[in-house]
MARBA-3410 file (N, C-alpha, C, O; in Angstrom, 1 decimal):
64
41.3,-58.9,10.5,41.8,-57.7,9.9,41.4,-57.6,8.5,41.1,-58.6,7.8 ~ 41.2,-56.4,7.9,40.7,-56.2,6.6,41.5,-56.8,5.8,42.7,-56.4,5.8 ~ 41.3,-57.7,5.0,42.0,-58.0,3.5,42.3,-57.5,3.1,43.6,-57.6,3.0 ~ 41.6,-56.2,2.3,42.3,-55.3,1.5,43.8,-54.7,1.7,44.7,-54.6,0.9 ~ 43.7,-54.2,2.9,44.3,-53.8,4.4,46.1,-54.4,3.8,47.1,-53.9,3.4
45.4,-55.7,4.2,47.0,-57.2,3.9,47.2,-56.7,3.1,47.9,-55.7,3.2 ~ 46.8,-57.0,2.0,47.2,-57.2,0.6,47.9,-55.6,0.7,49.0,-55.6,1.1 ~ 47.4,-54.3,0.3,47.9,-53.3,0.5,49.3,-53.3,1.3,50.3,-53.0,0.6 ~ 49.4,-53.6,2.8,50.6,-53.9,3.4,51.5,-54.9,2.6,52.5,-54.4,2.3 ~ 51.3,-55.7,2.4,52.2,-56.9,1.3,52.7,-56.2,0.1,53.8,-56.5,-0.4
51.8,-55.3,-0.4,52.6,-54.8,-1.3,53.5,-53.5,-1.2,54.3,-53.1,-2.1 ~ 53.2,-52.9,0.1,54.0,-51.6,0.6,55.6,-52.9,0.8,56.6,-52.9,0.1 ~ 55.4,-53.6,1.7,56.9,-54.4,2.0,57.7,-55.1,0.3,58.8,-55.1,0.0 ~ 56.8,-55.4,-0.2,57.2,-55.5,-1.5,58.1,-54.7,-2.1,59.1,-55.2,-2.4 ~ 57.7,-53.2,-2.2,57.9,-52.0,-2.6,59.2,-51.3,-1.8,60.3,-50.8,-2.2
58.5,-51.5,-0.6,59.6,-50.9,0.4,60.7,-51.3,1.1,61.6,-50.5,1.5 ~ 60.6,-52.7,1.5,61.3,-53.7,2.0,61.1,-53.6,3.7,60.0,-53.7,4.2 ~ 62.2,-53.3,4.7,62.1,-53.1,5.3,61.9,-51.7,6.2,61.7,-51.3,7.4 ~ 61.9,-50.9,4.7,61.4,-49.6,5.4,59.8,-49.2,5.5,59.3,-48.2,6.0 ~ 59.0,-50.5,4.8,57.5,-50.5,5.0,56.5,-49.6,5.8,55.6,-48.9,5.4
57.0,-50.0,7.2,56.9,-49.5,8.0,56.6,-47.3,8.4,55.7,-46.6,8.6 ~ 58.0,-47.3,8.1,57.9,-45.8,7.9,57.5,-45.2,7.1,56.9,-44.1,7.2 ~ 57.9,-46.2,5.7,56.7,-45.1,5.0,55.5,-44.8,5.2,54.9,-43.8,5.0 ~ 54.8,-46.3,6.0,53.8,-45.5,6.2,53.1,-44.9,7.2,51.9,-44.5,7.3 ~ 54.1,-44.8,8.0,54.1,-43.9,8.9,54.4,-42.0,8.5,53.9,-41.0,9.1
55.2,-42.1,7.4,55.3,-41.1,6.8,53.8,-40.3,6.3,53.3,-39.2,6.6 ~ 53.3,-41.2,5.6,52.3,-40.8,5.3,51.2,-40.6,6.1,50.4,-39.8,5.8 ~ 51.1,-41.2,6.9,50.1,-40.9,8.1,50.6,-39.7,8.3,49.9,-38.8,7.9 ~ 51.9,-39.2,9.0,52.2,-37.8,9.0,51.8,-37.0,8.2,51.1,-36.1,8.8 ~ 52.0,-37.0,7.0,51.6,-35.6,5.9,49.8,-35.6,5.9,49.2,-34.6,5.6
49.1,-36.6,6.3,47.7,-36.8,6.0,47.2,-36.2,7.5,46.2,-35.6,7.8 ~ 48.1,-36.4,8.2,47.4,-35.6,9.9,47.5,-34.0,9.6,46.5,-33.3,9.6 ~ 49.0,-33.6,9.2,49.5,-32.2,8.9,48.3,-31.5,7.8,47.8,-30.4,8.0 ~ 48.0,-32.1,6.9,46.9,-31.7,6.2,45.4,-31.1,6.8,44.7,-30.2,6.5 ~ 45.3,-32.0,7.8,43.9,-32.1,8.6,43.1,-33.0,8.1,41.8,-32.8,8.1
43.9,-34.6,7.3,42.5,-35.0,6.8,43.0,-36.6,7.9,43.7,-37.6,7.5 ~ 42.3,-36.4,8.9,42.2,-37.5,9.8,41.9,-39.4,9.8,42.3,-40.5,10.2 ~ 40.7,-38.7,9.1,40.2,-40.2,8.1,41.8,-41.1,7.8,42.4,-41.9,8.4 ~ 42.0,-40.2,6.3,43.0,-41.0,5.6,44.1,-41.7,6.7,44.4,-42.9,6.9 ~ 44.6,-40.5,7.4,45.9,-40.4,8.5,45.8,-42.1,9.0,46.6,-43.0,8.8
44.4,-41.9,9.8,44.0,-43.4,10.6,44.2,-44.8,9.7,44.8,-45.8,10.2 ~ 43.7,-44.7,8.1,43.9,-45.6,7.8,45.4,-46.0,7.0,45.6,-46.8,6.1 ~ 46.1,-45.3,7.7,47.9,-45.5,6.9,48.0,-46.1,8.3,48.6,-47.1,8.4 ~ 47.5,-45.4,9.8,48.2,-45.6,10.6,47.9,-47.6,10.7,48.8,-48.4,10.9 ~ 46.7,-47.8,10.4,46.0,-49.3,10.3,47.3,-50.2,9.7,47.9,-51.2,10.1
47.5,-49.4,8.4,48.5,-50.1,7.3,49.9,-50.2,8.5,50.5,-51.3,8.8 ~ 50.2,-49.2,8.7,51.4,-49.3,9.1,51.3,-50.5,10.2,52.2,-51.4,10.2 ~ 50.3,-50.6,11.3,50.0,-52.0,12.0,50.2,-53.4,11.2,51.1,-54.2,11.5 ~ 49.3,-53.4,10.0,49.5,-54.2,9.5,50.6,-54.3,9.2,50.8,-55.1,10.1 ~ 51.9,-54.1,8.5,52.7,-54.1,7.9,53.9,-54.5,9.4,55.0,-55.1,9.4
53.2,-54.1,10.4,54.2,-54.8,11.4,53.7,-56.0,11.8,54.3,-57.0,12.2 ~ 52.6,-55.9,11.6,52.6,-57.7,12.2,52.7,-58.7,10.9,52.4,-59.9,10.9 ~ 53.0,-57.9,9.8,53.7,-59.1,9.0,54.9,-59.4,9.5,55.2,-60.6,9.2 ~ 55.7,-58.9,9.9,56.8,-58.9,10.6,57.0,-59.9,11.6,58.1,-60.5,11.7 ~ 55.8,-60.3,12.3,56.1,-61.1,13.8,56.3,-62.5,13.1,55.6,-62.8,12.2
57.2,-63.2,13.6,57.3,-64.4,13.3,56.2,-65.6,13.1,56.2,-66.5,12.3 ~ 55.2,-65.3,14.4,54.3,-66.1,14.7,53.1,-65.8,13.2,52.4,-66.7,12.7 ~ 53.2,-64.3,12.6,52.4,-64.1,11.3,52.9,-65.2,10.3,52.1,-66.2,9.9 ~ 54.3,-64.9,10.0,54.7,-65.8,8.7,54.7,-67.3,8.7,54.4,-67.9,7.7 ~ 55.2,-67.9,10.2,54.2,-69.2,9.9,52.7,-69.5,9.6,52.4,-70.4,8.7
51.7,-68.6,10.3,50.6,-68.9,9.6,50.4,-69.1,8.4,49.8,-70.1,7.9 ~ 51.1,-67.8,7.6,50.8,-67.3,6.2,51.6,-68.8,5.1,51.3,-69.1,4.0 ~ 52.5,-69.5,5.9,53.1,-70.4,5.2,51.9,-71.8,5.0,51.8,-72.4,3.9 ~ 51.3,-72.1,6.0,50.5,-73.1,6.1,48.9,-73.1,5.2,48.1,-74.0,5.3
END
């Protein structure tokens, strides 16, 4: 997965805590509604990311 990607998600949960998620799902909304698809796609990426920081099996990795 892209680094940048992580890091960006790490800092949305940072930011947002557990509403991470939605926001950026939010924003993939306003960026579809606009018609700018590109962007849309890469919130929707973020918002992936930001859920598999979530999975348990992630945060052990990330501890090791």
């Amino acid at each position: 997965m892209n680094t940048g990607l992580n890091l960006f998600a790490e800092a949305l949960v940072f930011v947002h805590g557990k509403g991470a998620e939605s926001e950026a799902a939010k924003h993939a909304q306003i960026c579809e509604r606009l018609g700018d698809m590109e962007t849309a796609e890469t919130w929707r990426q973020l918002q992936g990311a930001v859920r598999s920081l979530k999975r348990p099996d992630c945060m052990s990795l990330r501890a090791a």
